[in-house]
PABA-234584 format. One record per residue (C-alpha): residue number from 1; residue in one letter; x, y, z. Coordinates in Angstrom, 1 decimal. Layout:
// residues N
GUPA  pos  code      c1      c2      c3
GUPA  NUM     A       X       Y       Z
...
This chain:
// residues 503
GUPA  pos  code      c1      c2      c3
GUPA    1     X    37.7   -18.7   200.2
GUPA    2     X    40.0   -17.8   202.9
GUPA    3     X    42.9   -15.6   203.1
GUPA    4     X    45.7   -18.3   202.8
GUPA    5     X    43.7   -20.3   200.0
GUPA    6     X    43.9   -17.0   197.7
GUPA    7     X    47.6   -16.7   198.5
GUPA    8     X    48.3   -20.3   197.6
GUPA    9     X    46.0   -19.7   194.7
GUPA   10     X    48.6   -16.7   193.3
GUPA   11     X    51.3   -18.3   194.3
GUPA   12     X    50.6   -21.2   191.9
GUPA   13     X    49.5   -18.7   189.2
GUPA   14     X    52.7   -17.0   189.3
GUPA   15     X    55.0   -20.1   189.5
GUPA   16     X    57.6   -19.6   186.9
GUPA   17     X    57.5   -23.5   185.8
GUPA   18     X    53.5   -23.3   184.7
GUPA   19     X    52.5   -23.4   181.4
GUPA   20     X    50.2   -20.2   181.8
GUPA   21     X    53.0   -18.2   183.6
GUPA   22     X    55.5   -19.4   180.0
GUPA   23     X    52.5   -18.3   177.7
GUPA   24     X    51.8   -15.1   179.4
GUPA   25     X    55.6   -14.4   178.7
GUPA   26     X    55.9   -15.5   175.2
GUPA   27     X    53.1   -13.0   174.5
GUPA   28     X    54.8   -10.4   176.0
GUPA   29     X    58.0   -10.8   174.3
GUPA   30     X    56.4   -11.0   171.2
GUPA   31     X    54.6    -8.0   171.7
GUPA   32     X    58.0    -6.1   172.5
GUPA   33     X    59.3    -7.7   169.7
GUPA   34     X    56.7    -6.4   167.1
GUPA   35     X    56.6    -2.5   168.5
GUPA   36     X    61.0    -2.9   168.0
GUPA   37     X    60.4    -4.5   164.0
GUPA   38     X    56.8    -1.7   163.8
GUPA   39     X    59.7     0.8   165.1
GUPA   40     X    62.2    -0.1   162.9
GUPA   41     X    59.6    -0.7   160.0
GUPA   42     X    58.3     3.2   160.3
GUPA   43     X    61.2     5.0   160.9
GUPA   44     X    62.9     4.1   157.9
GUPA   45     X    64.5     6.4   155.4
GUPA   46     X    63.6     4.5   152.3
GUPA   47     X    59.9     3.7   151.8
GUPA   48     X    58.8    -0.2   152.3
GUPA   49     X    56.1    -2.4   150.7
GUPA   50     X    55.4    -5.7   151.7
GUPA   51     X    52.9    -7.9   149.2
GUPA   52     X    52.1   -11.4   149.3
GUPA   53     X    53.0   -13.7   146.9
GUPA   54     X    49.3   -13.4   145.2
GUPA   55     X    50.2    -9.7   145.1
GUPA   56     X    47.9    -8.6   148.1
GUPA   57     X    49.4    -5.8   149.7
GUPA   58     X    50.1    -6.4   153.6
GUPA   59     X    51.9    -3.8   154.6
GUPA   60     X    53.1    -0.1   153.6
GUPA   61     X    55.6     1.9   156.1
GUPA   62     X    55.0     5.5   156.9
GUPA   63     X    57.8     6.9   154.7
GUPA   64     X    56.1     5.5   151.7
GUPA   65     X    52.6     6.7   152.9
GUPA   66     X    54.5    10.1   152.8
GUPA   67     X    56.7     9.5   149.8
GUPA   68     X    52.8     8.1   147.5
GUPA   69     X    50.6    11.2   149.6
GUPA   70     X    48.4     7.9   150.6
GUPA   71     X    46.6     6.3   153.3
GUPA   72     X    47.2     3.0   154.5
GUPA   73     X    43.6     2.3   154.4
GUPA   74     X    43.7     3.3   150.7
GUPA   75     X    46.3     0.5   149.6
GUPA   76     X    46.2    -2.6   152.4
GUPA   77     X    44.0    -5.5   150.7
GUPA   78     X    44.3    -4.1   147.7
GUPA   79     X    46.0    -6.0   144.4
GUPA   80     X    49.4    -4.2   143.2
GUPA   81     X    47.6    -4.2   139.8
GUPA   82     X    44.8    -2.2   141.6
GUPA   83     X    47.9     0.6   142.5
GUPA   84     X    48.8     1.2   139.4
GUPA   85     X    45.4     1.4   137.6
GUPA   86     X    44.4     4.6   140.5
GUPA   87     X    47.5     5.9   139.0
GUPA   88     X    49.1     5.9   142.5
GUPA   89     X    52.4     5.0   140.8
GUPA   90     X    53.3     4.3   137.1
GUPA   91     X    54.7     0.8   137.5
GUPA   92     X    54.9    -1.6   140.2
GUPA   93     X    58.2    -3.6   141.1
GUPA   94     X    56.1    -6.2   143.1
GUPA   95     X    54.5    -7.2   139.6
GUPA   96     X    57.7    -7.3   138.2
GUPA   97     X    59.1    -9.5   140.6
GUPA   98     X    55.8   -12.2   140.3
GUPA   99     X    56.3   -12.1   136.7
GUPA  100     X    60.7   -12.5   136.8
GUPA  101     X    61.2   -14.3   139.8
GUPA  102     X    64.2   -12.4   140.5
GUPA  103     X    65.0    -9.1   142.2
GUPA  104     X    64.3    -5.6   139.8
GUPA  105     X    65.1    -2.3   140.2
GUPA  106     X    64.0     0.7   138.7
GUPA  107     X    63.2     4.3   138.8
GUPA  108     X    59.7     4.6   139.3
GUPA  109     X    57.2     8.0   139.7
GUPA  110     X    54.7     8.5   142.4
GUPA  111     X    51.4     9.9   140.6
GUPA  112     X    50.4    12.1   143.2
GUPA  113     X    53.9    13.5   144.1
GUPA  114     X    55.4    14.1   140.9
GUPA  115     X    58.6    12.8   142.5
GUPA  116     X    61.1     9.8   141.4
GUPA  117     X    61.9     6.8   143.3
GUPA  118     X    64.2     3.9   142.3
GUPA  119     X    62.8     1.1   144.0
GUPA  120     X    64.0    -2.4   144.3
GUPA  121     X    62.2    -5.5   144.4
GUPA  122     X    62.9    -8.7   146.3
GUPA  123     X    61.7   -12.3   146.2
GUPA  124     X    60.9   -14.2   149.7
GUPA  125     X    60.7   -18.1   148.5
GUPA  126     X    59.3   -20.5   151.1
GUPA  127     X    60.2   -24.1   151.0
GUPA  128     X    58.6   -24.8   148.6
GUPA  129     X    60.1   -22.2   146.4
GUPA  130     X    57.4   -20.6   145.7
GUPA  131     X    57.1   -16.5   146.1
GUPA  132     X    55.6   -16.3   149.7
GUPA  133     X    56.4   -12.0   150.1
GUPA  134     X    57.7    -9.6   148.2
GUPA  135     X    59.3    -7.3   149.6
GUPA  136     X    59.7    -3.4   147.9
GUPA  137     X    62.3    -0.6   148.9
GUPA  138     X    61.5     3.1   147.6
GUPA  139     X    64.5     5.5   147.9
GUPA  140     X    63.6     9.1   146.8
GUPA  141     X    66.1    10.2   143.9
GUPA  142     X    64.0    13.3   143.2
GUPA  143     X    66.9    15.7   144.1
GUPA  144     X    69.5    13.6   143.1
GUPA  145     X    68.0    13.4   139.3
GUPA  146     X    67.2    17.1   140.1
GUPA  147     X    70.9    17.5   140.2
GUPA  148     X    72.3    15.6   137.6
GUPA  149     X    70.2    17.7   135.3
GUPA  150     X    71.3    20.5   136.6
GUPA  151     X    75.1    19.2   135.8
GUPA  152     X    74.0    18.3   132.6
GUPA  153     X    73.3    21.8   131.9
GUPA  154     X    75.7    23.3   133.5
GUPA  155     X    78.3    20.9   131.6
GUPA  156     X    76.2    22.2   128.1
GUPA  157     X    77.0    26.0   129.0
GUPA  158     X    80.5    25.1   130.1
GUPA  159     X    81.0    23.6   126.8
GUPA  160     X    79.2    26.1   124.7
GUPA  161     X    80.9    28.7   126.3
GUPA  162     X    84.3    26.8   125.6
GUPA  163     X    83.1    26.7   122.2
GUPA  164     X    82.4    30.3   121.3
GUPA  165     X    85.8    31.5   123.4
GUPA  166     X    87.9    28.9   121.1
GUPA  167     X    85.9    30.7   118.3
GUPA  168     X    86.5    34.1   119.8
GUPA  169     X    90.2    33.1   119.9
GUPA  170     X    90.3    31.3   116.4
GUPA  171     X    88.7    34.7   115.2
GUPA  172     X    91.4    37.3   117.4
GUPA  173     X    94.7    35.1   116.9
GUPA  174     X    94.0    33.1   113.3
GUPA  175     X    92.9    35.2   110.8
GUPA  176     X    93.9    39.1   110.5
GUPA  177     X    92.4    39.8   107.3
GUPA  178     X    89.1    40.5   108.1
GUPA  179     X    88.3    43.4   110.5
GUPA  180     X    85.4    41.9   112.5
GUPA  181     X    84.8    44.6   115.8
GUPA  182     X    81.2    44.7   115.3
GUPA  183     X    78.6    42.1   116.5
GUPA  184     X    76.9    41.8   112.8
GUPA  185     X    80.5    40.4   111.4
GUPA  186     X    81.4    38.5   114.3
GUPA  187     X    77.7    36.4   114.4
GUPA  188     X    78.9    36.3   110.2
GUPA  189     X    82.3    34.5   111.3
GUPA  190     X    80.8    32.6   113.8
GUPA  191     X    78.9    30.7   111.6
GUPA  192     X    81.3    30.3   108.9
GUPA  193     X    83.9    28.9   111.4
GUPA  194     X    80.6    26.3   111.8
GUPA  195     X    80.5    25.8   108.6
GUPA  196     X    84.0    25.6   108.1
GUPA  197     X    84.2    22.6   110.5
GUPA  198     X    81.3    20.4   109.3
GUPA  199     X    83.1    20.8   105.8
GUPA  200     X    79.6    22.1   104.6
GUPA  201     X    79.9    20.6   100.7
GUPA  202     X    78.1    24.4    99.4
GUPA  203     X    78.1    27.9   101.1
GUPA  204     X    76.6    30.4    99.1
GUPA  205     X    78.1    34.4   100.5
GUPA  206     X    75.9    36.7    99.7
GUPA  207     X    76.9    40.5    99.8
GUPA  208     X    77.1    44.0    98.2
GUPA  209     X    80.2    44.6    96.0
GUPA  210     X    83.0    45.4    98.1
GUPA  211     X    82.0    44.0   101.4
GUPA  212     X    85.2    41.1   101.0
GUPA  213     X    83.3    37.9    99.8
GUPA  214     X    86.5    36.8    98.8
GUPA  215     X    88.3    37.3   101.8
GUPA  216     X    85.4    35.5   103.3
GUPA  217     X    85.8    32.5   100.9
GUPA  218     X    89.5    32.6   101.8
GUPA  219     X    88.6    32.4   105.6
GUPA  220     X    85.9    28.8   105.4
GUPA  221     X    88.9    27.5   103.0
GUPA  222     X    92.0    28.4   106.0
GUPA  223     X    89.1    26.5   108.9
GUPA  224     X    88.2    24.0   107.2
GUPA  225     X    89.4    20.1   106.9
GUPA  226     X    91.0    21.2   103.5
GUPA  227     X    93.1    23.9   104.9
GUPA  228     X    96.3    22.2   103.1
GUPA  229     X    94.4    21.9   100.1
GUPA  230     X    94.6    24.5    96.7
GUPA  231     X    92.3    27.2    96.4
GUPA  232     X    91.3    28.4    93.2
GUPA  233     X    89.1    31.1    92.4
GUPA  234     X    87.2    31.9    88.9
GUPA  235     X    85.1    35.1    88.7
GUPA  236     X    82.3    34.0    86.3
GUPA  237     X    81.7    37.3    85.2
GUPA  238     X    85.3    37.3    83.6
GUPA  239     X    85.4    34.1    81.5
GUPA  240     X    83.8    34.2    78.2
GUPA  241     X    80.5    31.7    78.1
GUPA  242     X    82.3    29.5    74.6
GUPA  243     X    85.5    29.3    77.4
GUPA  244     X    83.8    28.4    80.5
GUPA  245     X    82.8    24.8    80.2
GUPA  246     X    86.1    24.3    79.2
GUPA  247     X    88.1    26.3    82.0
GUPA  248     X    85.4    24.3    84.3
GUPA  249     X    85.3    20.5    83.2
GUPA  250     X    88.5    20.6    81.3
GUPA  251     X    88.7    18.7    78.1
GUPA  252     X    90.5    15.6    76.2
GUPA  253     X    92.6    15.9    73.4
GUPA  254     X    90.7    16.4    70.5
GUPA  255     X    87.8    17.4    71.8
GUPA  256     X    87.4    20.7    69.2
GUPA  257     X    89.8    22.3    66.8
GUPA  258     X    92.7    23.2    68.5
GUPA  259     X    93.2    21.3    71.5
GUPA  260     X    96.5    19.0    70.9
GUPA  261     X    96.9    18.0    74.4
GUPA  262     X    94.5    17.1    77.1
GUPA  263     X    93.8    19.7    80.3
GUPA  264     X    93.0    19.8    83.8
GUPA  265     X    89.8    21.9    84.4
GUPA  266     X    89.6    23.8    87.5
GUPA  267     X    87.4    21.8    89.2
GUPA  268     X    90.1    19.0    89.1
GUPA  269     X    92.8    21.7    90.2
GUPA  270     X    90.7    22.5    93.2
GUPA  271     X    90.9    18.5    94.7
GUPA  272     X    91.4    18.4    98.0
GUPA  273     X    90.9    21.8    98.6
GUPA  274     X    87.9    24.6    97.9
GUPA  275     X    86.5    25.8    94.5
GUPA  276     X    85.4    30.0    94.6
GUPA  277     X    82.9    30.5    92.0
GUPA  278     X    82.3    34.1    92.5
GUPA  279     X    79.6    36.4    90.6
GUPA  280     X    77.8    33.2    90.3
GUPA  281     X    74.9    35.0    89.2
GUPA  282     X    76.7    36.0    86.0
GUPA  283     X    76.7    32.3    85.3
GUPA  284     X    75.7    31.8    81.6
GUPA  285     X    72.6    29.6    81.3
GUPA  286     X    74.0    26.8    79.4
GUPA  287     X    76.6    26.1    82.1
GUPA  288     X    74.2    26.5    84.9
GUPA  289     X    72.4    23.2    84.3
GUPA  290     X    76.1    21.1    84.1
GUPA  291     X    77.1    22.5    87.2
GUPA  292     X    73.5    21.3    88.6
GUPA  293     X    74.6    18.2    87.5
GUPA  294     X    77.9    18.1    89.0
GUPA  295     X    76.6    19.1    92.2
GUPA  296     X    73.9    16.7    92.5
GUPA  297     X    76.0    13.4    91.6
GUPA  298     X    79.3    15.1    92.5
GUPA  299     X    81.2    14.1    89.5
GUPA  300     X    81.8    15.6    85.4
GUPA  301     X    82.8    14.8    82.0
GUPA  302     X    85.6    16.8    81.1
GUPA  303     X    84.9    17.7    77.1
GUPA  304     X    85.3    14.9    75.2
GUPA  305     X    85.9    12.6    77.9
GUPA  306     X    84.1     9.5    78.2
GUPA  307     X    85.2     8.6    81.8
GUPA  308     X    83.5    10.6    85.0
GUPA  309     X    85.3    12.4    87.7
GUPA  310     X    84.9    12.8    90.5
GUPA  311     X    84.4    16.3    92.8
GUPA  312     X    86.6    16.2    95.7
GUPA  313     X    86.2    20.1    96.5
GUPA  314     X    84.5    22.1    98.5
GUPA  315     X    82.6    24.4    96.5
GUPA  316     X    82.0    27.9    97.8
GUPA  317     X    79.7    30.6    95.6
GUPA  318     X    78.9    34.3    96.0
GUPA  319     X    77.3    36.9    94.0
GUPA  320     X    76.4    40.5    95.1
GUPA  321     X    72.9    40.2    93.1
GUPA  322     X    69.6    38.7    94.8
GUPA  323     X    69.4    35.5    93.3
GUPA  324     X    66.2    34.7    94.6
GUPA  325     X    64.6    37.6    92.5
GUPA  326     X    66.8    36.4    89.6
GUPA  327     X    65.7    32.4    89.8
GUPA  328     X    62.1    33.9    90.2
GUPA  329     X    62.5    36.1    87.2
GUPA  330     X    63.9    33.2    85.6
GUPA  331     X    67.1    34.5    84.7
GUPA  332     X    69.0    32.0    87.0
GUPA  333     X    68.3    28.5    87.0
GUPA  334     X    65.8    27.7    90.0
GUPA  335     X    66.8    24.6    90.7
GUPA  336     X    70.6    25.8    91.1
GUPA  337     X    70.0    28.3    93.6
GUPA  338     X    68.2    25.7    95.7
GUPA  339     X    71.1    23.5    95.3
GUPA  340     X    73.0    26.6    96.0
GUPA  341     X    71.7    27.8    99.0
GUPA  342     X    71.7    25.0   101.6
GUPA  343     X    74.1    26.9   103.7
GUPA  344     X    73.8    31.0   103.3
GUPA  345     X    76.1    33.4   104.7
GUPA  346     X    75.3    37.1   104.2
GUPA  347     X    77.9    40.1   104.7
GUPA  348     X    76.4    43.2   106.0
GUPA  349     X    77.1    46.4   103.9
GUPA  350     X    79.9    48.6   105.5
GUPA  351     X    77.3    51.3   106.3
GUPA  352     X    75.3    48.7   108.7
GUPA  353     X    78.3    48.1   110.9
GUPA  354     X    80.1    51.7   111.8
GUPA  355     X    82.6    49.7   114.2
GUPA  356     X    84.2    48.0   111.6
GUPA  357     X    84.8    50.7   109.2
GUPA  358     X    86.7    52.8   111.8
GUPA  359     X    88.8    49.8   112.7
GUPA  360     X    89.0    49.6   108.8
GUPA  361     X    90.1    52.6   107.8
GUPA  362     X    92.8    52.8   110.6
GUPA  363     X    94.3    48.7   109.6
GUPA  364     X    94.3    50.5   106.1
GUPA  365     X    95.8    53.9   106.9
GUPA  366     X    98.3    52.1   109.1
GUPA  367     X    99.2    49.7   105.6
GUPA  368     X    99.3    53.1   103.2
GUPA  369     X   101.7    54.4   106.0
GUPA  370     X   103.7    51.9   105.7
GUPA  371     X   103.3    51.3   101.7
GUPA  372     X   104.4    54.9   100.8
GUPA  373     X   106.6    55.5   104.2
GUPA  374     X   104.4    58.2   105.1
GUPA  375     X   102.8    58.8   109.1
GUPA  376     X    99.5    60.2   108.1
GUPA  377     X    96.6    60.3   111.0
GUPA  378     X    92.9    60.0   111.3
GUPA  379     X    91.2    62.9   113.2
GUPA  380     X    88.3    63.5   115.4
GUPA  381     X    87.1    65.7   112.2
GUPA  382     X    88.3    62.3   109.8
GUPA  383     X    86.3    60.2   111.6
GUPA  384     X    83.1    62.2   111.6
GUPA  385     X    83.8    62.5   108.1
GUPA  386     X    84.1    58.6   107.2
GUPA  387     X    81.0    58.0   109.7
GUPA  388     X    79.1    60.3   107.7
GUPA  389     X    79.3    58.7   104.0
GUPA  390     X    77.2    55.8   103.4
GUPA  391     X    80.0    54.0   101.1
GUPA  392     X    78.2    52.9    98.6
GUPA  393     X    81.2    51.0    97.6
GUPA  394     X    81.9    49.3   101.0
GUPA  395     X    85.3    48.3   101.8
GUPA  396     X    86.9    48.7    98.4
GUPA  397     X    85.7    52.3    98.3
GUPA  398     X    87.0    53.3   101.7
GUPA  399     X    90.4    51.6   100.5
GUPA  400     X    90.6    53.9    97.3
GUPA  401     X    89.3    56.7    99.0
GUPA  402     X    92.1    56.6   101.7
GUPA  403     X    94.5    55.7    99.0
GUPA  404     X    94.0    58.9    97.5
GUPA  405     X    94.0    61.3   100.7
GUPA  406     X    97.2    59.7   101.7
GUPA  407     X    98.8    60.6    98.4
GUPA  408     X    97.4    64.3    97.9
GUPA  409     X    97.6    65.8   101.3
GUPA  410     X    99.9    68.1   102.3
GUPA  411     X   100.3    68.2   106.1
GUPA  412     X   100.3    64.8   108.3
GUPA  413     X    96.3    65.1   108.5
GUPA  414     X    93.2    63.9   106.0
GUPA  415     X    90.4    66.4   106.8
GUPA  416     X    91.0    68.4   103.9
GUPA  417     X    91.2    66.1   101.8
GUPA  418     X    88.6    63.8   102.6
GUPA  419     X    86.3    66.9   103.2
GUPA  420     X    86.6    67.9    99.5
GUPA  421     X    86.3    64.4    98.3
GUPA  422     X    83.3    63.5   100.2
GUPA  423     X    82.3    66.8   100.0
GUPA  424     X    81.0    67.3   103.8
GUPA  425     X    81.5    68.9   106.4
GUPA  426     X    81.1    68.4   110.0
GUPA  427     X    79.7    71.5   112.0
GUPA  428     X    82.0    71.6   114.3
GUPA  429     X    85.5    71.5   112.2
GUPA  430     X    85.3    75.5   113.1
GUPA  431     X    86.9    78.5   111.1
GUPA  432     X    90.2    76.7   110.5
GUPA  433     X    88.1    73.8   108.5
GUPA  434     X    85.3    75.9   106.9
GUPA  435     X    88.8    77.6   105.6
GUPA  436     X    90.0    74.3   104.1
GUPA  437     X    93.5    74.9   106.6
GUPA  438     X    94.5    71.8   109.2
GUPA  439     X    93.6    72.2   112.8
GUPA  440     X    94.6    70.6   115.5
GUPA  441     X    93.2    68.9   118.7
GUPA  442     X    93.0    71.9   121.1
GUPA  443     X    91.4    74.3   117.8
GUPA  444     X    89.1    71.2   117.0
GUPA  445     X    87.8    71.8   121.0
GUPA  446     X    87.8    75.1   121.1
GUPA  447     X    85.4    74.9   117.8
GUPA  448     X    82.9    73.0   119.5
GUPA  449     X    83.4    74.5   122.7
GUPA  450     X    82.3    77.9   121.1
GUPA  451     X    79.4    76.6   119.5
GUPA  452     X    77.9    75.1   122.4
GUPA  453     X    78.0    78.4   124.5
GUPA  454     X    76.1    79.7   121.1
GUPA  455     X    73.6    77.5   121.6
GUPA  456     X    73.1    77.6   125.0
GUPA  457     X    73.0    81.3   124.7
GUPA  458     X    70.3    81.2   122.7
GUPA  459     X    68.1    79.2   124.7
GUPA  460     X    69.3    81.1   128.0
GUPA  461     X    68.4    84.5   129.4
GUPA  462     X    71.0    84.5   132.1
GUPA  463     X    74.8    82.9   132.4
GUPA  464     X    73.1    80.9   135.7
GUPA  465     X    70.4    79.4   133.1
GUPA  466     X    73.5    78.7   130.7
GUPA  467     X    75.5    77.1   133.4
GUPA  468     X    72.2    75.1   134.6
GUPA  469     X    72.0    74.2   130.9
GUPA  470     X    75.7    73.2   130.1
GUPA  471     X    75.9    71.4   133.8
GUPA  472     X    79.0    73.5   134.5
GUPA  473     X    79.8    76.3   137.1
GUPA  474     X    78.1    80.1   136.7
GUPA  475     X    81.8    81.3   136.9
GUPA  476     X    83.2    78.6   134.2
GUPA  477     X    80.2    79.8   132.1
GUPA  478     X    81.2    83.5   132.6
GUPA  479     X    85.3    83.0   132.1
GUPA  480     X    84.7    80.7   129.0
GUPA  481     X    81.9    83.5   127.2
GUPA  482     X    84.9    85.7   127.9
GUPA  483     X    87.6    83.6   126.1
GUPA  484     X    85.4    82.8   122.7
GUPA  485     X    83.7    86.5   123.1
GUPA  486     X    80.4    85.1   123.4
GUPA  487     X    77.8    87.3   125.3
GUPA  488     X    74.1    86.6   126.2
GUPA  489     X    71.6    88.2   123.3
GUPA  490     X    69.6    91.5   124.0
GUPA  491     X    66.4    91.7   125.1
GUPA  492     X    64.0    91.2   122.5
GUPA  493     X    66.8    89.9   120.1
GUPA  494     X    66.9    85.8   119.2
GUPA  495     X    70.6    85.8   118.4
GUPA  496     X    73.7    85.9   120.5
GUPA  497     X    76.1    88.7   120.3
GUPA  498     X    79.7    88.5   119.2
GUPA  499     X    82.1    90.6   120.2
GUPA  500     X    84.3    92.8   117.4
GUPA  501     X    86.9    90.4   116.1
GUPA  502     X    85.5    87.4   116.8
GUPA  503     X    83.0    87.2   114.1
């Protein structure tokens, strides 16, 4: 072939009208077409399936490889039905959509990822209208659900916290009869302020005598729904056992000798409001199993009544025996103390909370003060004196015991008093105290000032030991001994010396 035939021979290959020349550039632009949609396809944020309408899977992006942890040659040719049976993910919108015809969407969780992904589902109909694709976007929602949950909780402590400062104030602001500084009495208030608010139908208050289980009865009734309501109080230990069906039912005329005209019992007084049964456990038998009764169905006969009533009262209890050890025993009705003790509530004895009996005493020195117009003070010495006696008594004995100083001493301070009653003595009230006399702040630190340079004389051999021992100066050590006449033992000798007049 020459030279000019092979020129004529490209020249007609690469005439633009040819048909070879329109197919070579159809390819081409098809080609550049696919890499843009391949492009496109793979660098998408949100994962992308593509299944045929038999539920073959065609196509998977790379975001989705990344978002499953898959292969593509794991999933392509496979059934959908297939991908969730390898646990790849734990439902399938491409199913869905076969089965619904319609577009779903759901959050859905990637096996091997742990993560969440709400992916939506869409139809491709041909002309038929038939399902020819199905097309499936995956959006990761892993942090976003990781956040909502963390709103949730943060919305949880912002409310509980809400909660317990409205109780906090409730317990500051609306009630100043009961002294609650340590954490014992404020858990005990906290949950009756619970109680309180559900309008709990029975709260049992257990305590020893004297901790304030009224006050406490008074405090569910003032918090409660039935706030506006009367509050009557019966101490079962007081009413005789022929009276107390009577005082607690009421009766009809004519029910026994003697009654003329029909009355109210106290359980009818108490509508609306809250009932205080208190000493329950000194309950007579015969009543116990009526007031069973009552509480179960919630309604009485009043003596010699023939129509029920019904109990519209909250009905609060409290005994300082262990009625647990008296149902077991058998000498209170089992089956009332159950009923009894749905919702418990026990006062700590005074001795268990040493917070609130100093903020006690001082609420009830600062009322005798004002009761008898006097301006009596507790003192360092007062307080160590308190601190030191159990109470076995509680609040009412810490009361009379104040009473009673307040009256008899002479000066404006207790310690005598309270020293001879209690009949203690802290060790470091000094001369002035162990003399029964009234000292004051700067004697009461001189006192124990003294007795620790004793001590630390005793256990020293020089003043720089004592001032090493003290964690003071050499020279404070040294002008102090001089002041209290204190002086470093002789060798050989266990006991510090004392100068002449100081003894």
């Amino acid at each position: 072939m020459t030279r000019s035939s092979r020129t004529r021979d490209r020249g007609v290959a690469a005439e633009p009208g040819s048909a070879d020349a329109s197919s070579v550039h159809e390819l081409a632009a098809c080609r550049a077409e696919m890499r843009r949609l391949r492009a496109a396809f793979d660098s998408a944020s949100d994962g992308i399936w593509i299944t045929a309408g038999d539920g073959t899977v065609l196509d998977v992006n790379k975001t989705s490889l990344a978002l499953n942890r898959i292969r593509a040659e794991e999933v392509l040719g496979l059934d959908v039905r297939a991908i969730v049976e390898l646990g790849i993910v734990d439902r399938s919108a491409s199913i869905e959509v076969l089965q619904h015809r319609r577009q779903v969407g759901f959050v859905q969780q990637a096996g091997r990822t742990g993560r969440h992904l709400f992916v939506t589902g869409i139809p491709v109909f041909d002309e038929t209208g038939e399902i020819s694709l199905v097309v499936v976007h995956e959006r990761d929602v892993t942090d976003l659900r990781n956040m909502r949950d963390t709103m949730e909780e943060t919305r949880r402590a912002f409310r509980k916290a809400e909660e317990e400062l409205t109780e906090l104030k409730l317990l500051e602001l609306a009630d100043r009869d009961i002294v609650a500084e340590s954490k014992e009495m404020r858990q005990v208030l906290s949950t009756c302020l619970k109680l309180a608010r559900l309008d709990a139908p029975e709260v049992l208050i257990l305590g020893e005598s004297g901790t304030g289980k009224g006050l406490l009865a008074k405090f569910l009734h003032r918090h409660g729904p039935r706030a506006e309501g009367p509050f009557i109080q019966v101490n079962c230990a007081a009413l005789p056992p022929a009276l107390f069906e009577a005082e607690l039912f009421g009766y009809e005329r004519g029910a026994f000798s003697g009654a003329q005209e029909a009355r109210a019992g106290l359980l009818e007084l108490a509508r609306g409001g809250t009932f205080f049964l208190d000493e329950v456990g000194d309950m007579p038998q015969e009543v116990q199993a009526k007031l069973l009764k009552c509480l179960d169905e919630r309604e009485y006969y009043p003596l010699g009544g023939r129509e029920p009533r019904s109990v519209d009262c909250a009905i609060v209890t409290a005994t300082n025996r262990d009625l647990e050890r008296e149902a077991a025993g058998r000498r209170f009705r089992q089956d009332l103390y159950y009923r009894l003790s749905t919702y418990v509530v026990r006062i700590p004895p005074l001795r268990e909370r040493p917070e609130d009996m100093l903020a006690l005493a001082q609420r009830e020195l600062d009322r005798l003060n004002g009761e008898f117009r006097t301006s009596k003070r507790l003192t360092p010495v007062s307080m160590s004196l308190l601190q030191a006696h159990p109470f076995p008594g509680n609040v009412r004995e810490l009361s009379n015991l104040l009473k009673k100083a307040v009256v008899i001493a002479e000066g404006d301070q207790l310690d005598a008093v309270l020293a001879e009653t209690l009949g203690t003595r802290p060790s470091f009230a000094g001369a002035a105290g162990a003399a029964g006399g009234e000292a004051g702040l700067e004697e009461e630190l001189a006192a124990v000032e003294r007795e620790l340079l004793l001590k630390a004389a005793a256990r020293c051999r020089t003043t720089r030991q004592m001032a090493e021992y003290l964690g003071v100066s050499q020279p404070t050590v040294v002008r102090k001994m001089a002041r209290h006449g204190v002086r470093l033992p002789e060798r050989g000798k266990g006991r510090p010396g004392v100068r002449v007049g100081q003894e």
